[in-house]
PDB file of N, CA, C and O in Angstrom:
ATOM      1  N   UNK A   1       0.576  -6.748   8.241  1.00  0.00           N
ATOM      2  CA  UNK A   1      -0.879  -6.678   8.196  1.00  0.00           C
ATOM      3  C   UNK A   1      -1.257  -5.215   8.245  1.00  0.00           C
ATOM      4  O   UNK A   1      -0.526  -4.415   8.830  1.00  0.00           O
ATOM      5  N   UNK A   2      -2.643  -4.747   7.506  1.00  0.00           N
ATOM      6  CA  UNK A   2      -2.341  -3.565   7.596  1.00  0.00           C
ATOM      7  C   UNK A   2      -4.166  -3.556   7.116  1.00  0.00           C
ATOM      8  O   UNK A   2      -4.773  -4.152   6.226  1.00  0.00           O
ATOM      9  N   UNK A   3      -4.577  -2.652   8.109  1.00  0.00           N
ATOM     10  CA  UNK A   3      -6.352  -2.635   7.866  1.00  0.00           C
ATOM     11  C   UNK A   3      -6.736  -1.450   8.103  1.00  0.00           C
ATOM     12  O   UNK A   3      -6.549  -0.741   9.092  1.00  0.00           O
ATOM     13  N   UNK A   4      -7.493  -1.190   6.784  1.00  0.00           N
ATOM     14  CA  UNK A   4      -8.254  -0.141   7.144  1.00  0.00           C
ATOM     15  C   UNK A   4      -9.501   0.166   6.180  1.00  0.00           C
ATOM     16  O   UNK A   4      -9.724   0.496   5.015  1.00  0.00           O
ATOM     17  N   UNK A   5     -10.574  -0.323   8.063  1.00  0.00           N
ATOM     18  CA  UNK A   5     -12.112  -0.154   7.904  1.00  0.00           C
ATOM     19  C   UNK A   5     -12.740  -1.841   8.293  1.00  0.00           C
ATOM     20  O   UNK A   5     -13.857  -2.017   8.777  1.00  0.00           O
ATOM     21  N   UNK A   6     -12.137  -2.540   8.091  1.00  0.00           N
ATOM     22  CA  UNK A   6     -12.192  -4.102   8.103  1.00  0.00           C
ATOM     23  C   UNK A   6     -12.564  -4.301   9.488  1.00  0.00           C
ATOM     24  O   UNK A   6     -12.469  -3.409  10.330  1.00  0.00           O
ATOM     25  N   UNK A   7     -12.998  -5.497   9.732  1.00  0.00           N
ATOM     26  CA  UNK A   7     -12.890  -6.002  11.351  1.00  0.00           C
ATOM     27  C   UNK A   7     -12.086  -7.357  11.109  1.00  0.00           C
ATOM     28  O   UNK A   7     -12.138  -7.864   9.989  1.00  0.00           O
ATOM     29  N   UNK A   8     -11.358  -7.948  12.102  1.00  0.00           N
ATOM     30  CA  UNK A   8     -11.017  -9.069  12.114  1.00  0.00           C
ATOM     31  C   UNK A   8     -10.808  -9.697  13.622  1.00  0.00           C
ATOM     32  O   UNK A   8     -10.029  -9.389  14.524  1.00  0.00           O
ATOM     33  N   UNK A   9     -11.863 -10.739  13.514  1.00  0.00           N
ATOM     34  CA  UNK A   9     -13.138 -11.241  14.655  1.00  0.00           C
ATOM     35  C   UNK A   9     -12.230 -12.692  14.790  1.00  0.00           C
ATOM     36  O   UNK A   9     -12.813 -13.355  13.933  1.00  0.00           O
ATOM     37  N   UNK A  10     -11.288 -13.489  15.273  1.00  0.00           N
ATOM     38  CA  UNK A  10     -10.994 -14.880  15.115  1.00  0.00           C
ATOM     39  C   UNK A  10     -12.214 -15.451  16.533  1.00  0.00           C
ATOM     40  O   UNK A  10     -12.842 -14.804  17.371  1.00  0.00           O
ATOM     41  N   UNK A  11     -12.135 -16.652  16.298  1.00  0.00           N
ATOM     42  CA  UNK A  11     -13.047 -17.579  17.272  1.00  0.00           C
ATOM     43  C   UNK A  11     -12.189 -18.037  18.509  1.00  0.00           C
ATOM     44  O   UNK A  11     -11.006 -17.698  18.534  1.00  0.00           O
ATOM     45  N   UNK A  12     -12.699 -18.765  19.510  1.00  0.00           N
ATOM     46  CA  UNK A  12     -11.941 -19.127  20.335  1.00  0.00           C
ATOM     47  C   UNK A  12     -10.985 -20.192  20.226  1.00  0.00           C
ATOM     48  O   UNK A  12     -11.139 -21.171  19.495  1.00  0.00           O
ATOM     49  N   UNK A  13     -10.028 -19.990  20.945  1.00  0.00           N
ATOM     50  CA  UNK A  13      -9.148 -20.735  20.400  1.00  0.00           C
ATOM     51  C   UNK A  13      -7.929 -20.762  19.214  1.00  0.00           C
ATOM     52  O   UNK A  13      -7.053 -21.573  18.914  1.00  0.00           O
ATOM     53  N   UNK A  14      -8.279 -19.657  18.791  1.00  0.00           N
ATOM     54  CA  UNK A  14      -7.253 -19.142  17.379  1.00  0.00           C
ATOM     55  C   UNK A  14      -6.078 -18.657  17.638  1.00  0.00           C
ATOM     56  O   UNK A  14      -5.793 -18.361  18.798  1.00  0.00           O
ATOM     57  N   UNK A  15      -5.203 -18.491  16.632  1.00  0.00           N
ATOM     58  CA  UNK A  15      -4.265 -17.880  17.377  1.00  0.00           C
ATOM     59  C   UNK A  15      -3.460 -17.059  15.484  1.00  0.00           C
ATOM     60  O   UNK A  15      -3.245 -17.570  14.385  1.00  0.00           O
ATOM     61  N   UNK A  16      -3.317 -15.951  15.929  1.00  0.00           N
ATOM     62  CA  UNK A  16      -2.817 -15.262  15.102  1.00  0.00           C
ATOM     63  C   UNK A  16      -1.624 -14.509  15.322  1.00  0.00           C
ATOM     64  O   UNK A  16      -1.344 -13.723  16.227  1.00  0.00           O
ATOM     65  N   UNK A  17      -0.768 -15.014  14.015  1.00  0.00           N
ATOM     66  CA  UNK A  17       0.287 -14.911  13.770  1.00  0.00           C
ATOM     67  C   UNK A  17       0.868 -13.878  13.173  1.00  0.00           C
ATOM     68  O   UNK A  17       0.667 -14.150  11.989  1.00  0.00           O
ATOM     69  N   UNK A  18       1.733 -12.394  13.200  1.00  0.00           N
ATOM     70  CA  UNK A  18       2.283 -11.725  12.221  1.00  0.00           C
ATOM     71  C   UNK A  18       3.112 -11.510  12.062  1.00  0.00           C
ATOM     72  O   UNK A  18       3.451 -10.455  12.600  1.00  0.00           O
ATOM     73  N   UNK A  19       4.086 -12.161  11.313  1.00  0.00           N
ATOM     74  CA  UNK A  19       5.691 -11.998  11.109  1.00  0.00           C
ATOM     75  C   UNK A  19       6.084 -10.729  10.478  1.00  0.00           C
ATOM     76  O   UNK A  19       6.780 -10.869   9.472  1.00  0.00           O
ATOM     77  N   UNK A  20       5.699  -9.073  10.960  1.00  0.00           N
ATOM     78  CA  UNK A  20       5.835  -8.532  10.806  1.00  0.00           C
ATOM     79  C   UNK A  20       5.190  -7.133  11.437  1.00  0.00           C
ATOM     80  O   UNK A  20       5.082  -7.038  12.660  1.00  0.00           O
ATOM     81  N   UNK A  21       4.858  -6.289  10.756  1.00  0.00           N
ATOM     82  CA  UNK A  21       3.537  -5.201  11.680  1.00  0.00           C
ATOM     83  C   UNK A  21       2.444  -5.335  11.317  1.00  0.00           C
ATOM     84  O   UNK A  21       1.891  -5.681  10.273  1.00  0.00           O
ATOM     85  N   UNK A  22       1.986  -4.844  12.859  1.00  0.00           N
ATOM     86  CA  UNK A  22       0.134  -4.702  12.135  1.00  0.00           C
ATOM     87  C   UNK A  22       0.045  -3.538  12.419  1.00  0.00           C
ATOM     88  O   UNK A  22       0.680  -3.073  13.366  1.00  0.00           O
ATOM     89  N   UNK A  23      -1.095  -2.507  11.354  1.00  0.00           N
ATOM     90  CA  UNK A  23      -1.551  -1.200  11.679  1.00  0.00           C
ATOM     91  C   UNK A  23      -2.758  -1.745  11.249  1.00  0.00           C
ATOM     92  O   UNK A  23      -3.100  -2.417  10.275  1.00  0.00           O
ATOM     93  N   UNK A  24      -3.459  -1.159  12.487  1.00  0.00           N
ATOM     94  CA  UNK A  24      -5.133  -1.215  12.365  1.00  0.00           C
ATOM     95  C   UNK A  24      -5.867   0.162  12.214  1.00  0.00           C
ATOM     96  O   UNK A  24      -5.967   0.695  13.319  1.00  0.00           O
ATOM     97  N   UNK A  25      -6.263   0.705  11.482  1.00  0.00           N
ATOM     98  CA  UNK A  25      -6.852   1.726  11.217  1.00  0.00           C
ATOM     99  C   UNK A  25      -8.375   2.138  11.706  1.00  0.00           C
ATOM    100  O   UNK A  25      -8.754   1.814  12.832  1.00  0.00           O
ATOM    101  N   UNK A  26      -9.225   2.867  10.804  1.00  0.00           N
ATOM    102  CA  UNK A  26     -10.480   3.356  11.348  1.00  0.00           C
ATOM    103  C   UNK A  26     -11.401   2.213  11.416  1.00  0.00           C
ATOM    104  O   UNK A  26     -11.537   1.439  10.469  1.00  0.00           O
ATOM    105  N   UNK A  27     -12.075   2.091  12.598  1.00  0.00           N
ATOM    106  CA  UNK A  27     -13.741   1.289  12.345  1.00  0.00           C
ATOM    107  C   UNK A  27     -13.187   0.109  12.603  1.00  0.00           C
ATOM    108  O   UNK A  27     -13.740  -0.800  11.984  1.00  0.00           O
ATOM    109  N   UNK A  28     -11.904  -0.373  13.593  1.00  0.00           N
ATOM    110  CA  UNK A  28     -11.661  -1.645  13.544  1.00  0.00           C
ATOM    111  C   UNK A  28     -11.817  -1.978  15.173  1.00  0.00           C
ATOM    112  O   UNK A  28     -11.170  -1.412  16.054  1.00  0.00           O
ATOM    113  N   UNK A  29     -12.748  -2.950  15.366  1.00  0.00           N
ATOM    114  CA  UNK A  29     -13.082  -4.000  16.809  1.00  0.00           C
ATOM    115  C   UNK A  29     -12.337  -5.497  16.342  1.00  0.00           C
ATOM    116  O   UNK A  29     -12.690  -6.188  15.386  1.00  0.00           O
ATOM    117  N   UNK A  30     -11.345  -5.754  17.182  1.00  0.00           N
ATOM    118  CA  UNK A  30     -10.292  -6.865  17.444  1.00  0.00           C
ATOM    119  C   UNK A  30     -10.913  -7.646  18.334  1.00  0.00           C
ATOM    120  O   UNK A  30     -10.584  -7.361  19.486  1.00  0.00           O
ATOM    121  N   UNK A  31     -11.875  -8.739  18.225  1.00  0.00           N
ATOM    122  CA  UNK A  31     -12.396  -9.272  19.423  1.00  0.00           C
ATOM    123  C   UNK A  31     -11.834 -10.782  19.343  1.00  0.00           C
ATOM    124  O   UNK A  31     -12.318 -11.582  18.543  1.00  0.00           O
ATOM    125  N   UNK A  32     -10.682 -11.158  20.304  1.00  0.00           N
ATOM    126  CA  UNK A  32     -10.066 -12.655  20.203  1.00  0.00           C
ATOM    127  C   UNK A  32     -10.419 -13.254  21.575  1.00  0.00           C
ATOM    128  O   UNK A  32     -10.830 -12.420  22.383  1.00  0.00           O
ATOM    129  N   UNK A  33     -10.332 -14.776  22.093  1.00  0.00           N
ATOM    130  CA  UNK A  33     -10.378 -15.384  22.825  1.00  0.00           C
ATOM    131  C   UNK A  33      -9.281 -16.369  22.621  1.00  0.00           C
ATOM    132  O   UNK A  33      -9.444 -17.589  22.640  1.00  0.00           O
ATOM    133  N   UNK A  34      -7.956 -15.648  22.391  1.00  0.00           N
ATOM    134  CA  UNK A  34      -6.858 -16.856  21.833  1.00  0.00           C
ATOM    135  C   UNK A  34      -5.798 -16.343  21.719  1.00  0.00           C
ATOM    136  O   UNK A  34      -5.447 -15.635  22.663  1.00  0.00           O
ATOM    137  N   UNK A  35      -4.790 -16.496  20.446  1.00  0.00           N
ATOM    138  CA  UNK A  35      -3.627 -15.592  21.044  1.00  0.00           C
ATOM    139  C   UNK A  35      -2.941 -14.787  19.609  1.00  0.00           C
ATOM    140  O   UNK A  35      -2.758 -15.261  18.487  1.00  0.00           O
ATOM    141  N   UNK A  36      -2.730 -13.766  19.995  1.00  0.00           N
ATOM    142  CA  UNK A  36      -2.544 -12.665  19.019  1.00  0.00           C
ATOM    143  C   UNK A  36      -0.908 -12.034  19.243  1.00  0.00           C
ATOM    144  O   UNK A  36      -0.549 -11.086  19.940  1.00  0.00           O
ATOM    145  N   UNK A  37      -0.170 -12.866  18.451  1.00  0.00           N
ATOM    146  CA  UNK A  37       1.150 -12.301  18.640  1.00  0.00           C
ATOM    147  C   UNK A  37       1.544 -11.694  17.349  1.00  0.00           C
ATOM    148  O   UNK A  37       1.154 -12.261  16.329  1.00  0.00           O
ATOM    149  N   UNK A  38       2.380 -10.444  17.229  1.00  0.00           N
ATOM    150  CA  UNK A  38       3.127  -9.573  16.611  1.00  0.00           C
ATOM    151  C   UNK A  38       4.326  -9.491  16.589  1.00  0.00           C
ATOM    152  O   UNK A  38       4.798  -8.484  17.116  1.00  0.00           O
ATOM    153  N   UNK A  39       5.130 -10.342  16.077  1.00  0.00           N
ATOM    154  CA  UNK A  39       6.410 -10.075  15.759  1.00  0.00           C
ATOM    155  C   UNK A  39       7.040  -8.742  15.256  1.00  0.00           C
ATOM    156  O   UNK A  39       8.267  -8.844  15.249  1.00  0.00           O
ATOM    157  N   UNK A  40       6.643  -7.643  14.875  1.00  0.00           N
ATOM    158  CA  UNK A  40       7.049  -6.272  14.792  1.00  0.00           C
ATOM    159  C   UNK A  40       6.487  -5.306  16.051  1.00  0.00           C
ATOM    160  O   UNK A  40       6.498  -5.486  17.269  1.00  0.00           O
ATOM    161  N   UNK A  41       5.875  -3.948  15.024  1.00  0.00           N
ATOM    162  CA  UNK A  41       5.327  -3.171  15.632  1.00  0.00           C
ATOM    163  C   UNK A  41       3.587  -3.604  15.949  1.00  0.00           C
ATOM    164  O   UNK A  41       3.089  -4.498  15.265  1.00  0.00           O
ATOM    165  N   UNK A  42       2.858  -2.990  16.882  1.00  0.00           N
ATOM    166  CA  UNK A  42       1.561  -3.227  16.399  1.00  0.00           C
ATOM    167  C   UNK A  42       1.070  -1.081  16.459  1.00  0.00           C
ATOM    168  O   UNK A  42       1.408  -0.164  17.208  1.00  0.00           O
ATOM    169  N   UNK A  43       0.506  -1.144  15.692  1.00  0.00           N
ATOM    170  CA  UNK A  43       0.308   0.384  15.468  1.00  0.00           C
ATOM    171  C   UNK A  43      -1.631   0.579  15.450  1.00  0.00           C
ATOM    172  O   UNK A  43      -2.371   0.002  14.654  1.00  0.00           O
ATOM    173  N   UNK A  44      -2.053   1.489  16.497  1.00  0.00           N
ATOM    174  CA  UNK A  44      -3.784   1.320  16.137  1.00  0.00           C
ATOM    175  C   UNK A  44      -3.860   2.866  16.240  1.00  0.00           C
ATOM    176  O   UNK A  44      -3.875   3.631  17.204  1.00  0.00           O
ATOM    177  N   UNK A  45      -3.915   3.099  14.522  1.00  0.00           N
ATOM    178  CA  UNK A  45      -4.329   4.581  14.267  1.00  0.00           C
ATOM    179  C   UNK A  45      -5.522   5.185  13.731  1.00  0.00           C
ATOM    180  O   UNK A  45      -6.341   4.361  13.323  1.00  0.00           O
ATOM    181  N   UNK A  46      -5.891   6.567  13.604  1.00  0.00           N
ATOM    182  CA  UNK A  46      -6.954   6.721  13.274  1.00  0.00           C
ATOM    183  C   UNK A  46      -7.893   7.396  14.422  1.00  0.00           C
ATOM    184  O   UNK A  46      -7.921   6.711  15.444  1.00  0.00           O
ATOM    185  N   UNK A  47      -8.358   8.112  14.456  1.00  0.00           N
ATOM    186  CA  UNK A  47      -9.643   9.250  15.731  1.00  0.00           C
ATOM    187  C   UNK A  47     -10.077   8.063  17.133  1.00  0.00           C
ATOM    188  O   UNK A  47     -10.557   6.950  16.916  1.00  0.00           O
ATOM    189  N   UNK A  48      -9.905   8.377  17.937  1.00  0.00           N
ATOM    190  CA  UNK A  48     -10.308   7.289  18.840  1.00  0.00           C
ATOM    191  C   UNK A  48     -11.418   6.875  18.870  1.00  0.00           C
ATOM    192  O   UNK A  48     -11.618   5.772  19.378  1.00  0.00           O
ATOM    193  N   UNK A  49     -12.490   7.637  18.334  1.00  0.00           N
ATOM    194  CA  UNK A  49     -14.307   7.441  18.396  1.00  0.00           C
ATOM    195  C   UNK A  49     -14.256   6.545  16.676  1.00  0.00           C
ATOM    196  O   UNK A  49     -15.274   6.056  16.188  1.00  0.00           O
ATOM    197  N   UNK A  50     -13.227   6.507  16.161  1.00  0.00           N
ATOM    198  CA  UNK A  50     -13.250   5.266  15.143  1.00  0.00           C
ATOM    199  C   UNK A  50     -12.946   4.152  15.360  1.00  0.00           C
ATOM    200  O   UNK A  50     -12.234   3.685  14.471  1.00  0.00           O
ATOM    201  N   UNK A  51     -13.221   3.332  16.353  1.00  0.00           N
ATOM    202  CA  UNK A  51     -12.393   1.831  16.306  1.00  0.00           C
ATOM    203  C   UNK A  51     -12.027   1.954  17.495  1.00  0.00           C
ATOM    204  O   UNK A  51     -11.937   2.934  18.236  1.00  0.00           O
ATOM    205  N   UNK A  52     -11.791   0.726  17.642  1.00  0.00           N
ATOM    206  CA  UNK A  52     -11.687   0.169  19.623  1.00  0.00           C
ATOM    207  C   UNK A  52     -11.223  -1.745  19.276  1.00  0.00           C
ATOM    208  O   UNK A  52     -11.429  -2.659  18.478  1.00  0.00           O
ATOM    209  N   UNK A  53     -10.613  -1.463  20.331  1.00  0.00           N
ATOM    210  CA  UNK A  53      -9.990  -3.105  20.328  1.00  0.00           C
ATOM    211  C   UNK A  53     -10.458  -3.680  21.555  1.00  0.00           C
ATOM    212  O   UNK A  53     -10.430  -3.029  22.599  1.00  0.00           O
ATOM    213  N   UNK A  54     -10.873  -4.821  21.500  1.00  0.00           N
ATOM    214  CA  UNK A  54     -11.413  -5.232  21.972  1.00  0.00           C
ATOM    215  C   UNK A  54     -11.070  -6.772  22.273  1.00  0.00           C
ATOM    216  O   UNK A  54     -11.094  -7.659  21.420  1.00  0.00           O
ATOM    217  N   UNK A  55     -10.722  -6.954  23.737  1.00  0.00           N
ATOM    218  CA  UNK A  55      -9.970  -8.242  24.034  1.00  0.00           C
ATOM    219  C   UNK A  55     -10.270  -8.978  25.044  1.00  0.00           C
ATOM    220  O   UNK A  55      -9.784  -8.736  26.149  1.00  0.00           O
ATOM    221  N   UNK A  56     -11.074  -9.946  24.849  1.00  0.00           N
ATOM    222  CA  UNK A  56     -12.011 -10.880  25.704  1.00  0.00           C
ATOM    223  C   UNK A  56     -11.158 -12.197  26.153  1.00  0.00           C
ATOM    224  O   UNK A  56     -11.267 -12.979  25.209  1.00  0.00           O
ATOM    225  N   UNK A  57     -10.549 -12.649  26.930  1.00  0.00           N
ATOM    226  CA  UNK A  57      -9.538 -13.408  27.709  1.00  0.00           C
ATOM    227  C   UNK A  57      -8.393 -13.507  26.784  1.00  0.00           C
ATOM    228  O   UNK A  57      -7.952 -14.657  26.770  1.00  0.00           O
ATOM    229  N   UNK A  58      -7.901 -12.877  26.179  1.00  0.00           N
ATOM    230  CA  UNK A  58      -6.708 -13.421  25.161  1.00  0.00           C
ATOM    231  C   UNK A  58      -5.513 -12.879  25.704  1.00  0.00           C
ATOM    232  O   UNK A  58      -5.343 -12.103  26.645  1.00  0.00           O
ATOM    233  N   UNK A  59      -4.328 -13.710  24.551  1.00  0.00           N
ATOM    234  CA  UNK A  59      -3.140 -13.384  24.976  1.00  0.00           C
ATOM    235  C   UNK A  59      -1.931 -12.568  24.017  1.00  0.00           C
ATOM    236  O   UNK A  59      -1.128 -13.117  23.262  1.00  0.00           O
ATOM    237  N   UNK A  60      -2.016 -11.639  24.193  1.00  0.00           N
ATOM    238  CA  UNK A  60      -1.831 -10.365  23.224  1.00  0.00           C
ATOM    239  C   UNK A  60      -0.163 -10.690  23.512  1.00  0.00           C
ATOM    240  O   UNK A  60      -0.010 -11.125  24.653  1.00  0.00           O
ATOM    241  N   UNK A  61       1.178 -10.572  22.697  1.00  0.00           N
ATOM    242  CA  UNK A  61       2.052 -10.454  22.469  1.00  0.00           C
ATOM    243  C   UNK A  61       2.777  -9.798  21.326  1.00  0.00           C
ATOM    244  O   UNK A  61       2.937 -10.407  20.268  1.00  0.00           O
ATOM    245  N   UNK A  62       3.210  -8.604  21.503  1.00  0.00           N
ATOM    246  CA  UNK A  62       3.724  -7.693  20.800  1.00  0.00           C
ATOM    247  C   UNK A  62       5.381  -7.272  21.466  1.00  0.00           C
ATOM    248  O   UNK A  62       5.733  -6.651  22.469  1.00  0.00           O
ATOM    249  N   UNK A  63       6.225  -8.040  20.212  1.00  0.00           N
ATOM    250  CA  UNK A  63       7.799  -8.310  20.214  1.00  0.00           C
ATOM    251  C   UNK A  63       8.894  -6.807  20.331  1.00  0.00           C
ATOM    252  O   UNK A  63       9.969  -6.509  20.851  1.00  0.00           O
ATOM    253  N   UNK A  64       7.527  -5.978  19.256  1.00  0.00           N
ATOM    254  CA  UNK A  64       8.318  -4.650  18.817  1.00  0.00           C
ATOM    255  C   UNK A  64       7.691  -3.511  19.699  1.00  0.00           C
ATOM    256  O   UNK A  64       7.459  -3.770  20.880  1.00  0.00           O
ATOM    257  N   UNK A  65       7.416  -2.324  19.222  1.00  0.00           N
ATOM    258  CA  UNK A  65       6.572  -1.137  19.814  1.00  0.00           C
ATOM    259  C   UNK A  65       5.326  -0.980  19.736  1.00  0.00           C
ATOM    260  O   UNK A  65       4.878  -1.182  18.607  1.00  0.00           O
ATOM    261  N   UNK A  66       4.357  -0.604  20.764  1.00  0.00           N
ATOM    262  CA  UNK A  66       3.180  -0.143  20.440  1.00  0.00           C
ATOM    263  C   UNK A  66       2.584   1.058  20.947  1.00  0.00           C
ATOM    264  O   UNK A  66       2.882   1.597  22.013  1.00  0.00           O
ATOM    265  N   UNK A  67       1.711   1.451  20.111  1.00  0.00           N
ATOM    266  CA  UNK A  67       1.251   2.943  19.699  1.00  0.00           C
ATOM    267  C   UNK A  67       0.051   2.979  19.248  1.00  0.00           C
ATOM    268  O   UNK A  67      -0.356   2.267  18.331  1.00  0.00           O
ATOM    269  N   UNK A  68      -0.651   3.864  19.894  1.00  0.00           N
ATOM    270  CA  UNK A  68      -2.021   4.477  19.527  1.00  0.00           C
ATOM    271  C   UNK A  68      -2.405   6.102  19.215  1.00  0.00           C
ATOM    272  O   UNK A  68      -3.561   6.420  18.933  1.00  0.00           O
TER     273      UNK A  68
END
């Protein structure tokens, strides 16, 4: 998975899957209530005053490395 400028908002209850990496780039808010696993890396690059993640009771699982 790989974004940049996008938002990607799931609803409660969702659960997202990536059999691989995610890099989230500029201007991206991650707002889940569900579960967000990463089978690779998860990578969130880009100026810090661009984009913010944002994680409202969820359950974040990342297999590989992560980096900001």
């Amino acid at each position: 998975m790989n974004n940049n400028g996008s938002e990607l908002d799931t609803r409660s209850g969702s659960s997202v899957f990536i059999y691989g990496n995610a890099v989230l780039d500029n201007k991206v808010t991650i707002s889940l209530s569900s579960y967000f696993i990463v089978l690779g890396d998860f990578t969130k690059s880009g100026a810090s005053n661009q984009g913010s993640i944002t994680i409202d009771d969820a359950h974040i699982y990342v297999m590989g490395n992560v980096s900001s």
